[in-house]
C-alpha positions in Angstrom: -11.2 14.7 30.4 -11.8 14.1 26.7 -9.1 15.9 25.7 -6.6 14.9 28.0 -7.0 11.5 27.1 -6.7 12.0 23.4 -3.1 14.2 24.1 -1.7 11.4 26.2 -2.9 8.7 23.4 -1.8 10.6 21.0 2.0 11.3 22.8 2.2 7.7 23.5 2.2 6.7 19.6 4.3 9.5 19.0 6.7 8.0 21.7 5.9 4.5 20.1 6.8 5.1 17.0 10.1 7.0 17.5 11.1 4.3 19.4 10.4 2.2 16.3 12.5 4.0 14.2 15.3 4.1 16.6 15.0 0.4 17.3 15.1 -0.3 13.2 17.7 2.1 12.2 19.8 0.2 15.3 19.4 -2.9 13.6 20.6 -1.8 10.7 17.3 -1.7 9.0 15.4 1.5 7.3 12.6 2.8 9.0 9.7 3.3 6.4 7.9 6.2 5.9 4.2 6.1 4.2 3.5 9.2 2.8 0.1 9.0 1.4 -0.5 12.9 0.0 3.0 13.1 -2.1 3.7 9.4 -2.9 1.5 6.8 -5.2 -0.3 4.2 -3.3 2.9 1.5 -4.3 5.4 3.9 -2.8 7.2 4.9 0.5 10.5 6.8 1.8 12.6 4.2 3.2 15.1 6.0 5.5 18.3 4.4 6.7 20.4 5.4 9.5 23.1 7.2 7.9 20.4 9.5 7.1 20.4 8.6 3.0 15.9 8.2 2.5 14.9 6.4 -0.6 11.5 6.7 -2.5 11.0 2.6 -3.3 8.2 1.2 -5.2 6.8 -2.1 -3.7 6.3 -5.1 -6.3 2.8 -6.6 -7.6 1.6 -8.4 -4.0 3.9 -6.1 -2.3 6.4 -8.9 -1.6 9.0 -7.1 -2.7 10.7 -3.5 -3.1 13.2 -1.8 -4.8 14.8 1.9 -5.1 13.5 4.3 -7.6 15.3 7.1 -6.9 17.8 8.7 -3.4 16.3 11.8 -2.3 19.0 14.7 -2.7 20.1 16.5 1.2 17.0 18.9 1.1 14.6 16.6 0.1 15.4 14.7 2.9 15.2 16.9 5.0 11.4 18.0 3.9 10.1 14.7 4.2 12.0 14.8 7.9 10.2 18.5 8.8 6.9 16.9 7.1 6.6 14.1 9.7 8.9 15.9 12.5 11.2 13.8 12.6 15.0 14.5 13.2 18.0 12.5 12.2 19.2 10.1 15.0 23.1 10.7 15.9 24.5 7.4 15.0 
């Protein structure tokens, strides 16, 4: 029962958060992407819906962010494979 419980929780925030993503890139905003093991702590992939992800680098009080560097094709798509995500067709 256990485990059953824990695949179903854990589909559901799968589910969840795609739908998140979906619903920002929609709105025409990025979806970010924390990625704790290849990233410092003030940093995150911002991905956009076009498909272009951004490493930014969040201001002192995190208030603000801007763009240290656009991720070349295959990067992109390693940070994509990394979280299993695939691009949304626009």
């Amino acid at each position: 029962m256990q485990q059953t419980l824990n695949y179903n929780f854990d589909k559901r925030v799968t589910h969840l958060i795609l739908q998140l993503r979906k619903n920002k890139h929609e709105a025409g905003f990025p979806f970010m992407i924390d990625d704790t093991e290849s990233l410092p702590s003030n940093q995150v992939y911002m991905e956009y819906a076009d498909g272009k992800i951004e490493v930014v680098e969040f201001s002192t009080g995190y208030t603000d962010y801007y763009a240290v560097r656009e991720l070349n094709v295959s990067e992109s798509q390693l940070v994509r494979d990394k979280f299993q995500l695939s691009i949304i067709p626009q």
